[in-house]
mmCIF file of the N, C-alpha and C atoms, coordinates in Angstrom:
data_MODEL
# 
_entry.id   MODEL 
# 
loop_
_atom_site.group_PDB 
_atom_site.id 
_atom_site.type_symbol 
_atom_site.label_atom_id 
_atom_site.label_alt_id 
_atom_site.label_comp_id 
_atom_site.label_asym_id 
_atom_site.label_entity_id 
_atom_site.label_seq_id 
_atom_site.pdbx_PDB_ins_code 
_atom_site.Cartn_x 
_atom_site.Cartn_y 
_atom_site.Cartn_z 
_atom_site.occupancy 
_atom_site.B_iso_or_equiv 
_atom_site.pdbx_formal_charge 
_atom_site.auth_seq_id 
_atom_site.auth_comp_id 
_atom_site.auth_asym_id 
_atom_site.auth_atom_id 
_atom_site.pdbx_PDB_model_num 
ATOM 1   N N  . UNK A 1 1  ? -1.813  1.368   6.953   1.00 0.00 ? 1  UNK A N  1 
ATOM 2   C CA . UNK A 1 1  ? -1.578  -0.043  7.169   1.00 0.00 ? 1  UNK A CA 1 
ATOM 3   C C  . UNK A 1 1  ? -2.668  -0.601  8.087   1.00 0.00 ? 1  UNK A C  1 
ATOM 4   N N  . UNK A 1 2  ? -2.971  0.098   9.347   1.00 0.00 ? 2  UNK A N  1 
ATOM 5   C CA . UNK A 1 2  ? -4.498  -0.275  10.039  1.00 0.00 ? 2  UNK A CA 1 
ATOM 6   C C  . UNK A 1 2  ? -5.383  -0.498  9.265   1.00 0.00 ? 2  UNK A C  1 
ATOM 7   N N  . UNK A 1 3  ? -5.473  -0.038  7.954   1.00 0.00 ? 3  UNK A N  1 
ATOM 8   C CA . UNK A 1 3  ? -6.700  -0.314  7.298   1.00 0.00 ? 3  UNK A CA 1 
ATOM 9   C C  . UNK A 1 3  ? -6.989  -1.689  6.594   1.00 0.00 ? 3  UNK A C  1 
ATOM 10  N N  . UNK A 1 4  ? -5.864  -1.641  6.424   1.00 0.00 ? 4  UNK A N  1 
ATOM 11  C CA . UNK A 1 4  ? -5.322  -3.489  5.428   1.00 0.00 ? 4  UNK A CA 1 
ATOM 12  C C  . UNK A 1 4  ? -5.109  -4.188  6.648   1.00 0.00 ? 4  UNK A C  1 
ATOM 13  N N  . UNK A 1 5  ? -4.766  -4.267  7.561   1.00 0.00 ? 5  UNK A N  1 
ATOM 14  C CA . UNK A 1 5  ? -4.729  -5.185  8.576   1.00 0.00 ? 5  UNK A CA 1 
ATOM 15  C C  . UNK A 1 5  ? -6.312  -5.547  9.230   1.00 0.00 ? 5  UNK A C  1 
ATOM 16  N N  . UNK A 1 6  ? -6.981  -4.353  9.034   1.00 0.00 ? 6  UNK A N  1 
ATOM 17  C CA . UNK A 1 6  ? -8.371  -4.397  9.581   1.00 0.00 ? 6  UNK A CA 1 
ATOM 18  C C  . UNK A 1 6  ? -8.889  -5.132  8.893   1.00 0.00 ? 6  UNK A C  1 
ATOM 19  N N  . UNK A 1 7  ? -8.748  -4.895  7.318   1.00 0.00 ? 7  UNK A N  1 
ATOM 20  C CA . UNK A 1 7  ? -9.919  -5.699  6.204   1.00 0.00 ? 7  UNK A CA 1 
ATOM 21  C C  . UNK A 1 7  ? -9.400  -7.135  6.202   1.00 0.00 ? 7  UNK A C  1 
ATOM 22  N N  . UNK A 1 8  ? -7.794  -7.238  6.724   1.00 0.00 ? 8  UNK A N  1 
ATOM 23  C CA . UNK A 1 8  ? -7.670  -8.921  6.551   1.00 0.00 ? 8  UNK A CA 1 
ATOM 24  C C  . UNK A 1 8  ? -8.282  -9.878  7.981   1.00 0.00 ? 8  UNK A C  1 
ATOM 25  N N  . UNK A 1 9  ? -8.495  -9.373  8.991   1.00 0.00 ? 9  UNK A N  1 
ATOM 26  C CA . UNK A 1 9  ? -8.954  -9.888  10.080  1.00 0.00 ? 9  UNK A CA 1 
ATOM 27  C C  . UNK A 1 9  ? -10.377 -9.813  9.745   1.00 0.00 ? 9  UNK A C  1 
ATOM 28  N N  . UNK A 1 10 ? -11.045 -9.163  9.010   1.00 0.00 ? 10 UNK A N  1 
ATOM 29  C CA . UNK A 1 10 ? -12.460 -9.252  8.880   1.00 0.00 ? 10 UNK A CA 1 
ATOM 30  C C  . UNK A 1 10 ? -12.932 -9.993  7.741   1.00 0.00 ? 10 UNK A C  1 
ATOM 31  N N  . UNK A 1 11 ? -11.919 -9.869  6.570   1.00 0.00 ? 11 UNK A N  1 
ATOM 32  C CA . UNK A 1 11 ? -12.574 -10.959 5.323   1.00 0.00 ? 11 UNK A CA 1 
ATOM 33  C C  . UNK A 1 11 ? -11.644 -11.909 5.404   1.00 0.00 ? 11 UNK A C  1 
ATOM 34  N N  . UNK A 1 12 ? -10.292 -11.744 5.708   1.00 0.00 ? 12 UNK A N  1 
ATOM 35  C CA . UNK A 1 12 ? -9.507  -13.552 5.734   1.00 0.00 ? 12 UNK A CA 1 
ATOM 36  C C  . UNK A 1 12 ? -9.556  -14.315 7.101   1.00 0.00 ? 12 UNK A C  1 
ATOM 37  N N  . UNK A 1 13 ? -10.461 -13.576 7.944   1.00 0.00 ? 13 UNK A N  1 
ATOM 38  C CA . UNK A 1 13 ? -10.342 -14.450 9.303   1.00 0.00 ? 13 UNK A CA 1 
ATOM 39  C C  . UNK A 1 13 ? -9.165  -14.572 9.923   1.00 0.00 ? 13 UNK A C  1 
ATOM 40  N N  . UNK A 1 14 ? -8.080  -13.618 9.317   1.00 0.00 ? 14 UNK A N  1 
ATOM 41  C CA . UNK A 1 14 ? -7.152  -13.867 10.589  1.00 0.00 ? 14 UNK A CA 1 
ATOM 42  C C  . UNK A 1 14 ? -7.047  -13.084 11.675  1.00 0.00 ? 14 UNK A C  1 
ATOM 43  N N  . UNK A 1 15 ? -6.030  -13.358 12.786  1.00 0.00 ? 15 UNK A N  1 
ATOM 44  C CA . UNK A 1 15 ? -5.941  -13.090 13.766  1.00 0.00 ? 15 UNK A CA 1 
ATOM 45  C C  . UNK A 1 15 ? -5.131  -11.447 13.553  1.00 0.00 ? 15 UNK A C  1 
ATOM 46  N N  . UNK A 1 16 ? -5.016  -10.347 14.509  1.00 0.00 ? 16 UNK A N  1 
ATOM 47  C CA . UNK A 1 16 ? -4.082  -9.695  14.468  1.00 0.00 ? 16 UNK A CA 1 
ATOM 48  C C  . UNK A 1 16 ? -2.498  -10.157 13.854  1.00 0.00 ? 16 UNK A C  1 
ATOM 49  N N  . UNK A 1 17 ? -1.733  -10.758 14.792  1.00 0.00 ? 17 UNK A N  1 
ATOM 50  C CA . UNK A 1 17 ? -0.615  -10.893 14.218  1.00 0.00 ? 17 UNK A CA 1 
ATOM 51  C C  . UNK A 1 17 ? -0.653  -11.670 12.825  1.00 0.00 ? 17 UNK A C  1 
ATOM 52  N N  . UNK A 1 18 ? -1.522  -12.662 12.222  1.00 0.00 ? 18 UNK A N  1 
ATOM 53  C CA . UNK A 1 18 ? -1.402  -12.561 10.970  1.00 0.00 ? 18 UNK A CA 1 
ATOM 54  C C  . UNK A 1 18 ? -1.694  -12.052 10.432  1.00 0.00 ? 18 UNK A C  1 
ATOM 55  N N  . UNK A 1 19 ? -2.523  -10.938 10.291  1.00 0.00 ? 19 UNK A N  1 
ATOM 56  C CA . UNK A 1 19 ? -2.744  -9.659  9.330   1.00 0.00 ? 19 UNK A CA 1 
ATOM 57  C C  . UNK A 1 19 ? -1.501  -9.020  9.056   1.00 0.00 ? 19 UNK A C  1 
ATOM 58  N N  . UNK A 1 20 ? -1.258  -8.271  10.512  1.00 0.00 ? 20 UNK A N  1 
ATOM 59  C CA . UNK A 1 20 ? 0.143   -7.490  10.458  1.00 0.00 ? 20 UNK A CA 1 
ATOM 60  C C  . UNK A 1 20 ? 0.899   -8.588  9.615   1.00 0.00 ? 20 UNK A C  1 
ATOM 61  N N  . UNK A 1 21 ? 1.252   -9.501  9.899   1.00 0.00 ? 21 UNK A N  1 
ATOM 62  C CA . UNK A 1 21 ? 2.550   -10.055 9.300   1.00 0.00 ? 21 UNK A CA 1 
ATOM 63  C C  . UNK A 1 21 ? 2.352   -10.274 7.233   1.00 0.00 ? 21 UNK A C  1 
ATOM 64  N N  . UNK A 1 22 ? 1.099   -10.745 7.090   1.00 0.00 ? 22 UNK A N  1 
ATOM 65  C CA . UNK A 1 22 ? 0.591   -10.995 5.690   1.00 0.00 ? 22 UNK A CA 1 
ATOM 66  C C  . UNK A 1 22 ? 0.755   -9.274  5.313   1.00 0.00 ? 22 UNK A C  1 
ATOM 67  N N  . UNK A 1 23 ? 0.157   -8.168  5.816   1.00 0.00 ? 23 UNK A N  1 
ATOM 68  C CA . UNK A 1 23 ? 0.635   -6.877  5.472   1.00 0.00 ? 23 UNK A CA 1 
ATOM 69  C C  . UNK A 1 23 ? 1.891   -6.477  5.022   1.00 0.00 ? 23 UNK A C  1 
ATOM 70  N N  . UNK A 1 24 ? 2.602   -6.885  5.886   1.00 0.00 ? 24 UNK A N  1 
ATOM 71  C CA . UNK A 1 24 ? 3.984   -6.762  5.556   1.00 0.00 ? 24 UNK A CA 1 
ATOM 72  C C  . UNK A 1 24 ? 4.825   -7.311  4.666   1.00 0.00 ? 24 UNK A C  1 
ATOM 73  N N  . UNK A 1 25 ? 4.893   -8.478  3.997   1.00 0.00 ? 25 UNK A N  1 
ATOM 74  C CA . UNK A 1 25 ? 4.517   -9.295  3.229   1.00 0.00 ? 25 UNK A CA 1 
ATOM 75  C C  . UNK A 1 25 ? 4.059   -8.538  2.059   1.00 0.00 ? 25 UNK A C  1 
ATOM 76  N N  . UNK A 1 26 ? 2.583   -8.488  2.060   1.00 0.00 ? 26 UNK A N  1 
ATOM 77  C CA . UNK A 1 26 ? 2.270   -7.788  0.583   1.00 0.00 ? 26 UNK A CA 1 
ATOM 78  C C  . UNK A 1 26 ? 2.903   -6.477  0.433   1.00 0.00 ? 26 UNK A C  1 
ATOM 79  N N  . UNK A 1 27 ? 3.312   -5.738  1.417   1.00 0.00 ? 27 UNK A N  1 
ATOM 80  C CA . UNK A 1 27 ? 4.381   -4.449  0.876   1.00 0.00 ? 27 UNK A CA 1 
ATOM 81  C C  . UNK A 1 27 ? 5.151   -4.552  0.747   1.00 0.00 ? 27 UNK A C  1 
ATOM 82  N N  . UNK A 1 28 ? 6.037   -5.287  1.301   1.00 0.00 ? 28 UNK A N  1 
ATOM 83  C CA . UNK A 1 28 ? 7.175   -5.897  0.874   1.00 0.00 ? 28 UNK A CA 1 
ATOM 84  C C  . UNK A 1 28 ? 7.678   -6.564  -0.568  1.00 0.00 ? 28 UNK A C  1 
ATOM 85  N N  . UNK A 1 29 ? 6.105   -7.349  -1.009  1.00 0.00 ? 29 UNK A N  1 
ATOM 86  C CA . UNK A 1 29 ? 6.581   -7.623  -2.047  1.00 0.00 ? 29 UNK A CA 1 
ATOM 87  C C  . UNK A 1 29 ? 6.269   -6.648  -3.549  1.00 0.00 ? 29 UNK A C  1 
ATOM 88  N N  . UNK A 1 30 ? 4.949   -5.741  -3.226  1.00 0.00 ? 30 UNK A N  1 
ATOM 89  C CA . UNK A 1 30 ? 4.827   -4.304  -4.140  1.00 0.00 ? 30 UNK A CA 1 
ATOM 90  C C  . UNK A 1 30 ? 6.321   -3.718  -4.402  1.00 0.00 ? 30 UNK A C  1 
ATOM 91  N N  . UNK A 1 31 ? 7.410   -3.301  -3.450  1.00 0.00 ? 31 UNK A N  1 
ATOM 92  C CA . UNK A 1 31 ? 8.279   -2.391  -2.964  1.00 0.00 ? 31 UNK A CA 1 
ATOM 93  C C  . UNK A 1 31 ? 9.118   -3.197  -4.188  1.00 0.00 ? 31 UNK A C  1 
ATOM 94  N N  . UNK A 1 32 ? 9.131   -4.321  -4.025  1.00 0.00 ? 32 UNK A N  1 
ATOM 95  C CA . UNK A 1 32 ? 10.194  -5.241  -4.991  1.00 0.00 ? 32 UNK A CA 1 
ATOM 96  C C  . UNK A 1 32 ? 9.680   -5.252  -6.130  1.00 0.00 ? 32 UNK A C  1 
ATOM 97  N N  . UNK A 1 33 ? 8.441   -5.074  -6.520  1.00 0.00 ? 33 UNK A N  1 
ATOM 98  C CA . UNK A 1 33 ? 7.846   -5.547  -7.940  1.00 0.00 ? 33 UNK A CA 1 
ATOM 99  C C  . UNK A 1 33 ? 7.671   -4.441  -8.907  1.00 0.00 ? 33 UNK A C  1 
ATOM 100 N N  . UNK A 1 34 ? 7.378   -3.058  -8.069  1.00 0.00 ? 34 UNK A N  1 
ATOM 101 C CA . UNK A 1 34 ? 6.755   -2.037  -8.477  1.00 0.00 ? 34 UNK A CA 1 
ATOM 102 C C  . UNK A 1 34 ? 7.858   -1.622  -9.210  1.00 0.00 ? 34 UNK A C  1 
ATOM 103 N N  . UNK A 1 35 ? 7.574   -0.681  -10.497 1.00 0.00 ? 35 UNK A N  1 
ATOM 104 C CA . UNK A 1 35 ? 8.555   0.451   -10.589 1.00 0.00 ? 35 UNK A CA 1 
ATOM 105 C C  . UNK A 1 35 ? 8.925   1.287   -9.737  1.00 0.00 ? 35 UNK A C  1 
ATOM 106 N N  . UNK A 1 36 ? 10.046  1.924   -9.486  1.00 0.00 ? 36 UNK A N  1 
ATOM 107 C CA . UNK A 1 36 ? 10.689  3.391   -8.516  1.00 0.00 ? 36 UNK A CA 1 
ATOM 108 C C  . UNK A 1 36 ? 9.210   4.039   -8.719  1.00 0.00 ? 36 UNK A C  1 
ATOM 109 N N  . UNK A 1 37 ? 9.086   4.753   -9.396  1.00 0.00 ? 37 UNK A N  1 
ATOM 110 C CA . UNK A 1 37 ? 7.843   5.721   -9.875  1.00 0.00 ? 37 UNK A CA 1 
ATOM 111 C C  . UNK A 1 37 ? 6.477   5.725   -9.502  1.00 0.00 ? 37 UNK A C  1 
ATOM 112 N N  . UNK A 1 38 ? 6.244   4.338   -9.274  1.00 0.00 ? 38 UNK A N  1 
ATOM 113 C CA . UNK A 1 38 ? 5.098   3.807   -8.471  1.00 0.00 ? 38 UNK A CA 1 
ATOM 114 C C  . UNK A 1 38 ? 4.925   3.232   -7.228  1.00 0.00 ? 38 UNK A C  1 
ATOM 115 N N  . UNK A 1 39 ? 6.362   3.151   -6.666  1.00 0.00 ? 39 UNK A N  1 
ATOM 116 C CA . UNK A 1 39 ? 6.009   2.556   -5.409  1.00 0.00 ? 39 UNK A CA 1 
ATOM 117 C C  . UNK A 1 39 ? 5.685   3.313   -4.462  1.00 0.00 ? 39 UNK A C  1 
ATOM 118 N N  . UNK A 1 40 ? 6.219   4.865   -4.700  1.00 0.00 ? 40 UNK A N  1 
ATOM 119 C CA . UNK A 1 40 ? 5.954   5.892   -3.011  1.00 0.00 ? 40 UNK A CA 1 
ATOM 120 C C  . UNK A 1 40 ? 4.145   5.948   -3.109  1.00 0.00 ? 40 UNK A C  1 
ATOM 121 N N  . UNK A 1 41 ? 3.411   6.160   -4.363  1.00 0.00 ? 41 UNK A N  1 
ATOM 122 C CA . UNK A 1 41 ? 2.094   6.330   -4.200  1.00 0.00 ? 41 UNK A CA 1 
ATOM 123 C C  . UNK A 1 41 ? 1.966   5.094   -3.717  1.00 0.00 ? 41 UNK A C  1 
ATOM 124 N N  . UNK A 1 42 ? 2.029   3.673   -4.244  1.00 0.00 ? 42 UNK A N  1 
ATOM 125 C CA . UNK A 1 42 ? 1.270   2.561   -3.713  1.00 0.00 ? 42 UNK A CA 1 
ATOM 126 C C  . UNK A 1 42 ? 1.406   2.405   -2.237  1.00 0.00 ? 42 UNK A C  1 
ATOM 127 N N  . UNK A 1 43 ? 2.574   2.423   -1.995  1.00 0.00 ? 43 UNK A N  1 
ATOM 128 C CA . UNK A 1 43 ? 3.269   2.228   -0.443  1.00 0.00 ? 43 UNK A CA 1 
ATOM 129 C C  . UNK A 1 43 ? 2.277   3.509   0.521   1.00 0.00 ? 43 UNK A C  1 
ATOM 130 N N  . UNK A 1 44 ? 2.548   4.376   0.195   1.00 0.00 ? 44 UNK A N  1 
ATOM 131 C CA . UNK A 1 44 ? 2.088   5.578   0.751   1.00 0.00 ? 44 UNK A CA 1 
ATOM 132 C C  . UNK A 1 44 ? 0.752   5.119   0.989   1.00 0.00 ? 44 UNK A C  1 
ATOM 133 N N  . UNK A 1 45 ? -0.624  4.604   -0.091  1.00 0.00 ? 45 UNK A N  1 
ATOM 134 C CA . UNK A 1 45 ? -1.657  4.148   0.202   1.00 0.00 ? 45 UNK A CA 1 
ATOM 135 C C  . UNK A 1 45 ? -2.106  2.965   1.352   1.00 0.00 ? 45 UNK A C  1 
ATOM 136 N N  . UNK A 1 46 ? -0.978  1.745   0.759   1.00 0.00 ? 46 UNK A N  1 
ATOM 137 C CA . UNK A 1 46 ? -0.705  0.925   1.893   1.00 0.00 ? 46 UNK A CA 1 
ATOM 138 C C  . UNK A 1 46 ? -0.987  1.283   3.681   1.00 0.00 ? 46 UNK A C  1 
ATOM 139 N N  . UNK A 1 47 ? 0.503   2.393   3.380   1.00 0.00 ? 47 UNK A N  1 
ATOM 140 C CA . UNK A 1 47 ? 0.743   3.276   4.814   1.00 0.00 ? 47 UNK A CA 1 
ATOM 141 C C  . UNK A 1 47 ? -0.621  3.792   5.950   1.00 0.00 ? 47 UNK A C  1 
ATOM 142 N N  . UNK A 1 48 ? -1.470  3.868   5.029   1.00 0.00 ? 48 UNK A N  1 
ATOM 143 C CA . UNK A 1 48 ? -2.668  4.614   5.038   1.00 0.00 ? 48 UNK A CA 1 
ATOM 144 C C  . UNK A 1 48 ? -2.174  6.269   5.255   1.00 0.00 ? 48 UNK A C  1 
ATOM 145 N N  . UNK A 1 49 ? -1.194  6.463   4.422   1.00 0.00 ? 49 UNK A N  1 
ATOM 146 C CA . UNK A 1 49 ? -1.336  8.434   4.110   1.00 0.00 ? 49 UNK A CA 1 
ATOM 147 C C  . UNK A 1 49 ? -2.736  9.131   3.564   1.00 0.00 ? 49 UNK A C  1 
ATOM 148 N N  . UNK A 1 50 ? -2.619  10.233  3.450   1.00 0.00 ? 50 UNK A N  1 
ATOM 149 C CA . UNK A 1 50 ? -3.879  10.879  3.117   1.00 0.00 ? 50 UNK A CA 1 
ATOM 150 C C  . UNK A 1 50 ? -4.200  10.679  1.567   1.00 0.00 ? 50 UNK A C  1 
ATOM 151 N N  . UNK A 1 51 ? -5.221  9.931   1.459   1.00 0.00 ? 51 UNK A N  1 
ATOM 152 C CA . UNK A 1 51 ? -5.716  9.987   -0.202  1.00 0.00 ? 51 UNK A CA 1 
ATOM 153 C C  . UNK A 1 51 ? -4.912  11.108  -1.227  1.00 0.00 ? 51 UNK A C  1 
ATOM 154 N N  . UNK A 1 52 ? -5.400  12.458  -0.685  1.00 0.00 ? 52 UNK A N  1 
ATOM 155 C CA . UNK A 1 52 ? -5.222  13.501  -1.643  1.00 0.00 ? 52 UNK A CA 1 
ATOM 156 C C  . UNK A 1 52 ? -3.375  13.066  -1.703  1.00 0.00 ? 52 UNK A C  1 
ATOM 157 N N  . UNK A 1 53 ? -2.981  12.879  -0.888  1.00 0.00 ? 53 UNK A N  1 
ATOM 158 C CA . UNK A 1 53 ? -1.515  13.186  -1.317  1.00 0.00 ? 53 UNK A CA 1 
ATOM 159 C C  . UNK A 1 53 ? -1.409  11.864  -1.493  1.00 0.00 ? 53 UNK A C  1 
ATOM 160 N N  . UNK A 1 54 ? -1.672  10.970  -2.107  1.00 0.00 ? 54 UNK A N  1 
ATOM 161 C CA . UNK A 1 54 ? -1.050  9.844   -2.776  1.00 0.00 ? 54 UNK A CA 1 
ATOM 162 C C  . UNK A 1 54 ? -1.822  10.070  -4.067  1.00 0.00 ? 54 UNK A C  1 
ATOM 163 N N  . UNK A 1 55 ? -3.123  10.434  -4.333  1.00 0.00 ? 55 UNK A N  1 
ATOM 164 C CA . UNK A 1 55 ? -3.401  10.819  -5.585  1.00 0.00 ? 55 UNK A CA 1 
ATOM 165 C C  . UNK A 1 55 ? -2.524  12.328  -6.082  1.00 0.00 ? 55 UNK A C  1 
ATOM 166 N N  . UNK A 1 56 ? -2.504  13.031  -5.800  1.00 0.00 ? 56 UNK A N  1 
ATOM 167 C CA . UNK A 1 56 ? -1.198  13.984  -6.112  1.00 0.00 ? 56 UNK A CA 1 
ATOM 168 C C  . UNK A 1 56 ? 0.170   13.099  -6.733  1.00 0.00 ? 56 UNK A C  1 
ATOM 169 N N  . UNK A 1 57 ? 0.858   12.456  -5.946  1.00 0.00 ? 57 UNK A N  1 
ATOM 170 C CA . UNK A 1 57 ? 1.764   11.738  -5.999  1.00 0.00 ? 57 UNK A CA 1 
ATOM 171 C C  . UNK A 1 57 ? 1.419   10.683  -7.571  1.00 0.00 ? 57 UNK A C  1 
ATOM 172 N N  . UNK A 1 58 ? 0.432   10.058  -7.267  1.00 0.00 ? 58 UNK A N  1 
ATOM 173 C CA . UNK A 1 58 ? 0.431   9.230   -8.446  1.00 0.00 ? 58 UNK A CA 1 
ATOM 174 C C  . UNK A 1 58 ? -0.106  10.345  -9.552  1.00 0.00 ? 58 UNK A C  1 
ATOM 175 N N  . UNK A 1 59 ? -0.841  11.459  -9.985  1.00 0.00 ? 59 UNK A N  1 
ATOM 176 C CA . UNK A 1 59 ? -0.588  12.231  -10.930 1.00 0.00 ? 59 UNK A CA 1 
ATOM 177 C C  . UNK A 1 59 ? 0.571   13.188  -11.477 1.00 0.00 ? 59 UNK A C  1 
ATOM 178 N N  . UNK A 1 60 ? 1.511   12.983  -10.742 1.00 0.00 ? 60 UNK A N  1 
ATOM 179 C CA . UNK A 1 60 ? 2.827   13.513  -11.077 1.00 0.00 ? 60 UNK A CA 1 
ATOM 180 C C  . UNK A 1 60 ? 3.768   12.336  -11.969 1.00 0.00 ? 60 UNK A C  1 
ATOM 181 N N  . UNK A 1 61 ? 3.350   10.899  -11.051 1.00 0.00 ? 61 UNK A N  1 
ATOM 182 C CA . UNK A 1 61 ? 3.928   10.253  -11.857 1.00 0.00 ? 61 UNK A CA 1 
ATOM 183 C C  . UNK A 1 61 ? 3.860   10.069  -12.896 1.00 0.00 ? 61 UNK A C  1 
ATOM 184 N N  . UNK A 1 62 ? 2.266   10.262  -13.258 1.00 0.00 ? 62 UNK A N  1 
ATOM 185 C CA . UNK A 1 62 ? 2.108   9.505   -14.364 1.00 0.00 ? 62 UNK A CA 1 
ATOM 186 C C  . UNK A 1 62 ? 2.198   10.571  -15.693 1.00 0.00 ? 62 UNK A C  1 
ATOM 187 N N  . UNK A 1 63 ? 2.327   11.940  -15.057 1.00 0.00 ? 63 UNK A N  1 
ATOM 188 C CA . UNK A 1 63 ? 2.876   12.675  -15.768 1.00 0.00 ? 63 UNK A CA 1 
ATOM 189 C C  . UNK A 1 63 ? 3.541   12.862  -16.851 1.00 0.00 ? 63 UNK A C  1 
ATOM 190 N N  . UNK A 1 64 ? 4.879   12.563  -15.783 1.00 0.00 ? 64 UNK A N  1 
ATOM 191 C CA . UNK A 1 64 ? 6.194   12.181  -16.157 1.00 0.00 ? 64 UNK A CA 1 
ATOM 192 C C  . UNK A 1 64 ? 6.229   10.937  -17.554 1.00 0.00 ? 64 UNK A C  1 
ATOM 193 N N  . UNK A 1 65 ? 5.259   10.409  -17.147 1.00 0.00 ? 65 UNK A N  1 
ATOM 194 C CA . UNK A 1 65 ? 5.783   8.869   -17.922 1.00 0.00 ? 65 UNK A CA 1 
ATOM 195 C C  . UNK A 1 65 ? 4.842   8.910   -19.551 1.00 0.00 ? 65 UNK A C  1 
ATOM 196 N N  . UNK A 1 66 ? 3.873   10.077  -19.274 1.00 0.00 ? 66 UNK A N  1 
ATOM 197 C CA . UNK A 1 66 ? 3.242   10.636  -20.530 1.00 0.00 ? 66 UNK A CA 1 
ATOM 198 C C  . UNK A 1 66 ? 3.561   11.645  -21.326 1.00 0.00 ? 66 UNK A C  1 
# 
């Protein structure tokens, strides 16, 4: 999430607390939009978890769905 909060204070010009808050916001609304199946990888990326294990994660899913 530091990472998306970082890139919105540097390309949308906002301040800290509107990053954080617009962050929250756009995960919030992934969490609602996404399929079950796709949201722990997207979220997880969001989160800023470790690459490898959200790409893991999203090749299992997509596994499944092939």
């Amino acid at each position: 999430m530091k990472e998306l909060i970082g890139t919105l204070i540097a390309k949308a010009d906002l301040n800290q607390e509107q990053a954080t808050k617009v962050a929250e916001v756009v995960k919030g609304f992934l969490a609602d939009k996404l399929p079950a199946p796709l949201q722990g990888p997207v979220l997880s990326a969001i989160s800023g978890e470790s690459v490898d294990s959200v790409a893991n994660q999203a090749k299992n899913v997509l596994g499944k769905l092939f």
